[in-house]
C-alpha beads as a LAMMPS data file, in Angstrom:
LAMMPS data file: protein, C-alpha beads

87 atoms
86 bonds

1 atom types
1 bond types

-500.0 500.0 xlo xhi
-500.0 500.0 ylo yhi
-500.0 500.0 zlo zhi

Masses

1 110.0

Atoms # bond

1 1 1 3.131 -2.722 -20.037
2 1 1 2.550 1.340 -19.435
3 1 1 3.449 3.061 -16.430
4 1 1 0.288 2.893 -14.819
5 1 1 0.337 -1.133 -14.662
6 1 1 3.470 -1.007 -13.706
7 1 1 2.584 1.069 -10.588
8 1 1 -0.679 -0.835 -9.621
9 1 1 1.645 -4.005 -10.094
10 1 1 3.749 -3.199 -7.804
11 1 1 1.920 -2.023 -5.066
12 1 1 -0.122 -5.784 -5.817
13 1 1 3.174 -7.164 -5.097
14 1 1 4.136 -5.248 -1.980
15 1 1 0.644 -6.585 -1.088
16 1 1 1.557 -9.765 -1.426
17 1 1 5.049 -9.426 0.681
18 1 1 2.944 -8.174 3.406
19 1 1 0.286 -10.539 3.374
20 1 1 1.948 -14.128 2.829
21 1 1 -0.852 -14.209 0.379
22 1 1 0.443 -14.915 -3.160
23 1 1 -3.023 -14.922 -4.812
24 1 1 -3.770 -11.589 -4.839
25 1 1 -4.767 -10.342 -8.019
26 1 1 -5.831 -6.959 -10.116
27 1 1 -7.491 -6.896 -13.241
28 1 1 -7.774 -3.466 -15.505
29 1 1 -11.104 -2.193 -16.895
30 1 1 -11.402 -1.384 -21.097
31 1 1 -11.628 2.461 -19.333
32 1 1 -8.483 1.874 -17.769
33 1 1 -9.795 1.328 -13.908
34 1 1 -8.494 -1.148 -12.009
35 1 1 -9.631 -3.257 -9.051
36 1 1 -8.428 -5.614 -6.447
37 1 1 -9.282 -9.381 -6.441
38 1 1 -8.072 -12.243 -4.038
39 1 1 -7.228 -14.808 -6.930
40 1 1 -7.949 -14.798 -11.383
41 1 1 -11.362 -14.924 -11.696
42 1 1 -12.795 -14.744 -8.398
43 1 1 -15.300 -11.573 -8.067
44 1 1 -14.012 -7.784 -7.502
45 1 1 -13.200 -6.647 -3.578
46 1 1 -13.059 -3.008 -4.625
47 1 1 -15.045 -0.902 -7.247
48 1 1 -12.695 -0.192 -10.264
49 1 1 -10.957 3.013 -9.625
50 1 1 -8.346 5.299 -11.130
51 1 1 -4.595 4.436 -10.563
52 1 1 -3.880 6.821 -7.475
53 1 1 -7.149 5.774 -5.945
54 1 1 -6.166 1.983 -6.602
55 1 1 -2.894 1.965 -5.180
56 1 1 -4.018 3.558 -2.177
57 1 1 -6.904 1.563 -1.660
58 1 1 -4.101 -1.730 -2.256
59 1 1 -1.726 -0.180 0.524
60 1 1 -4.125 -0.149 2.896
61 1 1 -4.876 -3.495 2.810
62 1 1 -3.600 -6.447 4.471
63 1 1 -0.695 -6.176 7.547
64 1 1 1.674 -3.140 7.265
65 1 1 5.348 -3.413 7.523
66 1 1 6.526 -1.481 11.224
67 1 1 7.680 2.160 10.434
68 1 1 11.716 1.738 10.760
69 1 1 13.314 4.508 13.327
70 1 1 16.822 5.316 13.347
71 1 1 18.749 6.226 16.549
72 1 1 18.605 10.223 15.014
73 1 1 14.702 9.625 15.642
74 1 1 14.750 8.672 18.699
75 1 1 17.461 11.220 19.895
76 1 1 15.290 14.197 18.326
77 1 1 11.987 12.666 20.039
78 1 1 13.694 12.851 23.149
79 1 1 14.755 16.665 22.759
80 1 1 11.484 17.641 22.104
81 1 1 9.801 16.375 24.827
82 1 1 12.245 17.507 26.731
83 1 1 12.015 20.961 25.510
84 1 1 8.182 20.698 25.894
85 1 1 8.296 20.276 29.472
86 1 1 10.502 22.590 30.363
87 1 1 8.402 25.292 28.879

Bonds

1 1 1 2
2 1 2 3
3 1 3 4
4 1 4 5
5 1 5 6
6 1 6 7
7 1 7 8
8 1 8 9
9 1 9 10
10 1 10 11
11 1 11 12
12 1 12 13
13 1 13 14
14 1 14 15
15 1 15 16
16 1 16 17
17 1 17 18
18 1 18 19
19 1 19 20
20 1 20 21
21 1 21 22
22 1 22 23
23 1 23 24
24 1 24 25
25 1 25 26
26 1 26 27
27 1 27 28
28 1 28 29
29 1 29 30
30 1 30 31
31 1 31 32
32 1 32 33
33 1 33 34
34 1 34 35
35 1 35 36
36 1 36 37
37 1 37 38
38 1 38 39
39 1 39 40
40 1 40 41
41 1 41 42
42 1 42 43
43 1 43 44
44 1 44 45
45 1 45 46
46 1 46 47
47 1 47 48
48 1 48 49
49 1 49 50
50 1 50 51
51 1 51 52
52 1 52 53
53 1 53 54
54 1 54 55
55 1 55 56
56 1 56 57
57 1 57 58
58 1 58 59
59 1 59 60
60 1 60 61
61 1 61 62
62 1 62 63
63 1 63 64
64 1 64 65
65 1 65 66
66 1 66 67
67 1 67 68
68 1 68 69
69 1 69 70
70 1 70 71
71 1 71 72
72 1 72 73
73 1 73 74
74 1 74 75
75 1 75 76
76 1 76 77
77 1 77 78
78 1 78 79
79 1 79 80
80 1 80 81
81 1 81 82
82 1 82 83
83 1 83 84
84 1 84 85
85 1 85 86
86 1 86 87
Protein backbone atom coordinates (compact mmCIF):
# COMPACT_ATOMS: atom_id res chain seq x y z
CA UNK A 1 0.00 0.00 0.00
CA UNK A 2 1.74 3.59 -1.12
CA UNK A 3 1.63 6.57 0.87
CA UNK A 4 -1.20 8.06 -0.67
CA UNK A 5 -3.66 5.06 0.46
CA UNK A 6 -2.28 5.12 3.43
CA UNK A 7 -3.28 8.79 3.99
CA UNK A 8 -6.86 8.58 2.44
CA UNK A 9 -7.12 5.40 4.78
CA UNK A 10 -6.68 7.00 7.53
CA UNK A 11 -8.56 9.94 7.35
CA UNK A 12 -11.57 7.01 6.25
CA UNK A 13 -10.87 5.73 9.59
CA UNK A 14 -10.89 8.91 11.64
CA UNK A 15 -14.21 9.14 9.73
CA UNK A 16 -15.39 6.31 11.04
CA UNK A 17 -14.31 7.16 14.90
CA UNK A 18 -16.30 10.21 14.48
CA UNK A 19 -19.24 8.91 12.95
CA UNK A 20 -20.10 5.50 14.83
CA UNK A 21 -20.43 4.50 11.26
CA UNK A 22 -18.14 1.54 10.45
CA UNK A 23 -19.26 1.22 6.79
CA UNK A 24 -17.70 3.90 5.37
CA UNK A 25 -15.78 3.11 2.48
CA UNK A 26 -13.23 4.63 -0.38
CA UNK A 27 -12.44 3.10 -3.47
CA UNK A 28 -9.32 4.39 -5.83
CA UNK A 29 -9.74 5.18 -9.54
CA UNK A 30 -7.11 3.29 -12.36
CA UNK A 31 -5.93 7.36 -12.49
CA UNK A 32 -5.31 7.23 -8.98
CA UNK A 33 -8.53 9.44 -7.69
CA UNK A 34 -10.29 8.45 -4.98
CA UNK A 35 -13.84 8.87 -3.68
CA UNK A 36 -15.98 8.42 -0.68
CA UNK A 37 -18.72 5.71 -0.42
CA UNK A 38 -21.04 4.75 2.60
CA UNK A 39 -20.48 0.85 2.26
CA UNK A 40 -18.44 -1.72 -0.83
CA UNK A 41 -20.33 -1.32 -3.66
CA UNK A 42 -22.88 1.12 -2.97
CA UNK A 43 -22.64 4.25 -5.53
CA UNK A 44 -19.95 7.24 -5.13
CA UNK A 45 -20.96 10.34 -2.55
CA UNK A 46 -18.14 12.46 -3.93
CA UNK A 47 -16.60 12.87 -7.50
CA UNK A 48 -13.14 11.09 -7.53
CA UNK A 49 -10.57 13.59 -6.60
CA UNK A 50 -6.85 13.89 -5.96
CA UNK A 51 -5.49 12.82 -2.47
CA UNK A 52 -5.36 16.39 -0.75
CA UNK A 53 -8.73 17.19 -2.20
CA UNK A 54 -10.05 13.69 -0.86
CA UNK A 55 -8.94 13.89 2.52
CA UNK A 56 -10.30 17.17 2.95
CA UNK A 57 -13.46 16.54 1.46
CA UNK A 58 -13.45 13.09 4.14
CA UNK A 59 -12.68 15.50 7.20
CA UNK A 60 -15.37 17.46 6.65
CA UNK A 61 -17.75 14.99 6.83
CA UNK A 62 -19.68 13.50 9.51
CA UNK A 63 -19.52 15.00 13.47
CA UNK A 64 -16.18 16.68 14.42
CA UNK A 65 -14.33 15.89 17.52
CA UNK A 66 -14.54 19.40 20.07
CA UNK A 67 -11.26 21.47 19.63
CA UNK A 68 -9.34 20.53 23.09
CA UNK A 69 -8.17 23.90 25.12
CA UNK A 70 -5.65 23.83 27.69
CA UNK A 71 -5.75 26.10 30.80
CA UNK A 72 -2.61 28.24 28.83
CA UNK A 73 -5.60 28.95 26.26
CA UNK A 74 -7.82 30.09 28.27
CA UNK A 75 -5.38 32.22 30.45
CA UNK A 76 -4.02 33.98 27.12
CA UNK A 77 -7.80 34.52 25.87
CA UNK A 78 -8.41 36.22 28.93
CA UNK A 79 -5.31 38.68 28.60
CA UNK A 80 -6.28 39.69 25.41
CA UNK A 81 -9.52 40.72 25.95
CA UNK A 82 -8.47 42.26 28.67
CA UNK A 83 -5.87 44.20 26.94
CA UNK A 84 -8.48 45.01 24.21
CA UNK A 85 -10.64 46.85 26.43
CA UNK A 86 -8.47 48.72 28.10
CA UNK A 87 -7.27 50.30 24.94
Amino acid sequence: MSNRSTRASNAIDRLKERSGNPGWSMSRTGSGHFFLTEGPGKPPLCPPMELDEFVAFVNAQGPQKPQRISKLDVAFEKQLTRKASKA
